[in-house]
C-alpha positions in Angstrom: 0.0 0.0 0.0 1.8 3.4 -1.3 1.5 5.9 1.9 0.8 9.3 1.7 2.4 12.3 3.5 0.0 14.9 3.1 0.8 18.4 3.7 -1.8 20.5 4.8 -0.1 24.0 4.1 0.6 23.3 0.8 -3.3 22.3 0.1 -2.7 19.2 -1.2 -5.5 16.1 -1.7 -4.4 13.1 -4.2 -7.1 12.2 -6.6 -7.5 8.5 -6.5 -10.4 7.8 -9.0 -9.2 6.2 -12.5 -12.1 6.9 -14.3 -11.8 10.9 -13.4 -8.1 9.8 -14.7 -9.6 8.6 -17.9 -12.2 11.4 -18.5 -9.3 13.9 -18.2 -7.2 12.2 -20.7 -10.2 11.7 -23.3 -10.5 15.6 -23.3 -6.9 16.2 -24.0 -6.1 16.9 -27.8 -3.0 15.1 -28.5 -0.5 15.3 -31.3 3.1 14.0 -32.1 4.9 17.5 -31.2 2.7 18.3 -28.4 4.9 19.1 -24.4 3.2 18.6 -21.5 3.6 20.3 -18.5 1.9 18.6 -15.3 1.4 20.7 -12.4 1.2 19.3 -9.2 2.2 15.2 -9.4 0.9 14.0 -6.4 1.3 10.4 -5.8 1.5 10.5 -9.8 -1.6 8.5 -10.6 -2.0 11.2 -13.7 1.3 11.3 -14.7 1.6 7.8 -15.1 -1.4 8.1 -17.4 0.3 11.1 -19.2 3.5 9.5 -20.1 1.4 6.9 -21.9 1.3 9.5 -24.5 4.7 9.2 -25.4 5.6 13.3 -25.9 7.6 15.4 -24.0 6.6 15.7 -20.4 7.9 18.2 -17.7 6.6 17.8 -14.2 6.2 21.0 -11.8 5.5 19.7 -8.7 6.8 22.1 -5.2 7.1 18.8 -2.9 9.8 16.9 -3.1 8.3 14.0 -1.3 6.0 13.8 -4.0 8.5 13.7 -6.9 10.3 11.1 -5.1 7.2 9.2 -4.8 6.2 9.4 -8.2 9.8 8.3 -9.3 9.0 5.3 -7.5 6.2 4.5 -9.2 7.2 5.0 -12.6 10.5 3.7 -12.3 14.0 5.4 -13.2 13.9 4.3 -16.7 10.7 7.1 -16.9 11.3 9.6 -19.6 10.3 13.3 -17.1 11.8 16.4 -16.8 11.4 17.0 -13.3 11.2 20.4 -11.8 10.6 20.7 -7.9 9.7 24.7 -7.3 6.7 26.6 -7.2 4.8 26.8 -10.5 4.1 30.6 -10.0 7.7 31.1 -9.6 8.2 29.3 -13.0 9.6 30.9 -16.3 7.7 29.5 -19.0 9.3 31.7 -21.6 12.2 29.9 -21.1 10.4 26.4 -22.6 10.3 25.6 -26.3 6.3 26.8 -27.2 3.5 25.9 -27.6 2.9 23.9 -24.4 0.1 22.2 -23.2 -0.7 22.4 -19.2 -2.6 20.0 -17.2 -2.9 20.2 -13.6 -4.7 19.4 -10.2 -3.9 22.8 -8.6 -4.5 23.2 -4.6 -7.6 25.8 -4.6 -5.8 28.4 -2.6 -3.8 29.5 -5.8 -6.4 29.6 -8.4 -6.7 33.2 -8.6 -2.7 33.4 -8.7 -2.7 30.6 -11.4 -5.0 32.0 -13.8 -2.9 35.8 -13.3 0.2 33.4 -14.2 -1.5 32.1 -17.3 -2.5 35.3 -18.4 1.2 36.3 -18.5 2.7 33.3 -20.0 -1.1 32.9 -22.2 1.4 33.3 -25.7 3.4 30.0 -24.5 0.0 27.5 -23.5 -1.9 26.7 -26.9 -3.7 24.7 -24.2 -4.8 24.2 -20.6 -6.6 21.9 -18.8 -7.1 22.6 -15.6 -8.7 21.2 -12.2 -10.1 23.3 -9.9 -12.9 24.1 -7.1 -16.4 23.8 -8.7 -17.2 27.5 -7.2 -14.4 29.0 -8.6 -15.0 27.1 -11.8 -18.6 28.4 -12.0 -17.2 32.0 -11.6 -14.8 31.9 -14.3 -17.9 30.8 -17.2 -20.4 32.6 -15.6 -22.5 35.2 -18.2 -23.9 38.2 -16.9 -26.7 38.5 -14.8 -26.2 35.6 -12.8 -25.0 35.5 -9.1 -21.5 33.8 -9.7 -21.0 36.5 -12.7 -17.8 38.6 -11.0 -14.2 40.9 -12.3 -12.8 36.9 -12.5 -15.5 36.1 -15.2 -15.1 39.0 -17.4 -10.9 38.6 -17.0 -10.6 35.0 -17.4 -13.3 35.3 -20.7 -11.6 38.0 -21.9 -7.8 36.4 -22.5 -9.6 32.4 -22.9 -12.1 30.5 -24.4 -13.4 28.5 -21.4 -15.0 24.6 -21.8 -16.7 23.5 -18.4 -15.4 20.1 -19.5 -16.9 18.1 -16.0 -17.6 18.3 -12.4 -15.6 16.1 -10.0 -17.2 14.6 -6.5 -14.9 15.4 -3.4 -15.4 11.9 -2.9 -12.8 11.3 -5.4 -9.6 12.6 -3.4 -7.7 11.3 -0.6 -8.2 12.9 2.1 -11.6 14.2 1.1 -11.7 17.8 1.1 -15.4 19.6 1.5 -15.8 20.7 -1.6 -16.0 19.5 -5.3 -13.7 20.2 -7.8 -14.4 20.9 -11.5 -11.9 20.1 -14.7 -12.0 23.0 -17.4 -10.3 23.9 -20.6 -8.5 27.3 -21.5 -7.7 28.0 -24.6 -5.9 31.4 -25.3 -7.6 34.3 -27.3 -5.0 35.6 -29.7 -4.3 38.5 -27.5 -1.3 40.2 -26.5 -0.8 41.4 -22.3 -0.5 45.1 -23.6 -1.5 48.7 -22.5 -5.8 47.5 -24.2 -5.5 44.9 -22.2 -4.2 46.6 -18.9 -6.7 49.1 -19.5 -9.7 46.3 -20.0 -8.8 45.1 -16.7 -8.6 48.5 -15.0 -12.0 49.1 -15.9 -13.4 46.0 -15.4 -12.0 46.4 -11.8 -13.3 50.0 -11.8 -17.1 48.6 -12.5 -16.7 46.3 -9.6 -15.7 48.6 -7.4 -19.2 48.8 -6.3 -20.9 45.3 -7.7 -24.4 46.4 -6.7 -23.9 50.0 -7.5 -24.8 51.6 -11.1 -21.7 52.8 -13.4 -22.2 55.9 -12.5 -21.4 55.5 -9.2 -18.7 53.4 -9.1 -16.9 55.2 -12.4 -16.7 58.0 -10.6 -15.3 57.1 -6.9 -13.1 54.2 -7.8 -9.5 54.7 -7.4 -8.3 53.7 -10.8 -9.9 56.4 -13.5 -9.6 60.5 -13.2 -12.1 62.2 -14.6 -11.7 66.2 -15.8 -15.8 66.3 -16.9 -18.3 64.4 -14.9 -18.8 60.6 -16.1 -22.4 61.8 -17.0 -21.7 64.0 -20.1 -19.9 61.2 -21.5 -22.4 60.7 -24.7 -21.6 57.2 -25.8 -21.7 55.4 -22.8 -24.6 57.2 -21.4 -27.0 54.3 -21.9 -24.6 52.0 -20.0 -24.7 54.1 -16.8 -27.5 53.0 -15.2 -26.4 49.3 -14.8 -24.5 47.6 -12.8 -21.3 45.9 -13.5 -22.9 42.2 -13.1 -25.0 43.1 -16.2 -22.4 44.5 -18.8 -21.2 41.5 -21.3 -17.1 41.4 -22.5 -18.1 43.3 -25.6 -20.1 46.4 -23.0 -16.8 46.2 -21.3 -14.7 46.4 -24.3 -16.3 49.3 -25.8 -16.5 51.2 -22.2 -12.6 50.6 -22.0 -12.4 52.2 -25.5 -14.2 55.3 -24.9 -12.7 55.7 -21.2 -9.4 55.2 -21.7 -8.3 58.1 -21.6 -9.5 58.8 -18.3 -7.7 55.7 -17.0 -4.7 55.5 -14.6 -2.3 53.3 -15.4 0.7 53.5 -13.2 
């Protein structure tokens, strides 16, 4: 019986069901020249699934009880880059692109995750990705509904999201309290410039307030200077009077457009 030494500080719980195992590896899109990066090894019940595939593999994985264990498992003779550091503290610009991610990330870094793959989004031509079913929900959420936050309109606006499947807590070992959720990012061919910085700013401007109209919260948040008043702004006049849980990526898009010059960006 393989023993595991879980560490509660680093959020860790070691999925143990084959058939999520199976599922996860039907959704991947595989080719001859594909490199996969595996985040987070575990006890390595996926990555001995993954090197089935016979491509390049690099595993991230910050334990080094859990590489070890994993070695173990797959024997020496197992053809793995092996990387034992923090993924966030990764450079992924120094790896041959396009990559492919697929990882069972501990929920705490999500958020930090999905800022990551924003910056490195050029290098990934795809991600697959395990998370906390909430969190999940939030990041394909449309507008109008309750889960629909800033991380919905960000994540949308740099990937195409799938909602491949949901994933019972019952599934992990130890059982955490939650279920998780497997999605599938796909990059939208766009470059982390000064649009994009500005997107965010206002998307994070609008939220200021979450159940406050534009008008209000365009006009105290910390991150636009106004020299007229918000309201004699003629072309987004008919978008003032919602709030920032209603407005679409495209509403967003074009209020970035016709604000920016009223945004700070330092």
């Amino acid at each position: 019986m393989q023993i595991r030494m879980v560490k509660p500080k680093l959020g860790q719980v070691f999925l143990t069901d084959f058939n999520i195992i199976k599922k996860i590896m039907n959704s991947l899109d595989v080719s001859s020249t594909d490199h996969f990066i595996e985040v987070g090894c575990g006890d390595g019940i996926l990555t001995e699934a993954l090197l089935q595939l016979n491509v390049p593999l690099t595993v991230i994985e910050i334990d080094s009880y859990c590489i070890e264990n994993t070695k173990k498992r797959l024997g020496d003779e197992a053809s793995i880059h092996w990387i034992c550091d923090d993924v966030l503290k990764v450079d992924f610009f120094l790896f041959k692109s396009p990559l492919k991610l697929v990882a069972n990330i501990p929920y705490y870094i999500s958020a930090k995750l999905i800022q990551m793959l924003v910056k490195y989004k050029t290098v990934f031509s795809d991600i697959t990705i395990m998370i906390q079913k909430e969190f999940a929900q939030k990041c394909v959420a449309r507008p109008y509904q309750k889960v629909y936050t800033s991380l919905s309109v960000f994540t949308q606006y740099h990937f195409q999201i799938d909602y491949l499947f949901d994933v019972s807590k019952r599934c992990f070992s130890p059982m955490p309290t939650i279920d998780s959720s497997v999605i599938r990012l796909t990059p939208n061919q766009r470059l982390y410039d000064d649009d994009a910085l500005i997107f965010e700013r206002i998307v994070t401007a609008c939220f200021w307030g979450k159940r406050k109209k534009l008008s209000t919260s365009l006009r105290k948040n910390p991150y636009c200077l106004f020299t007229i008043d918000i309201r004699d702004i003629i072309a987004i006049k008919g978008l003032l009077s919602k709030r920032a849980d209603q407005l679409d990526i495209n509403e967003y898009q074009y209020v970035a457009d016709q604000l920016k010059a009223y945004i700070i960006l330092e």
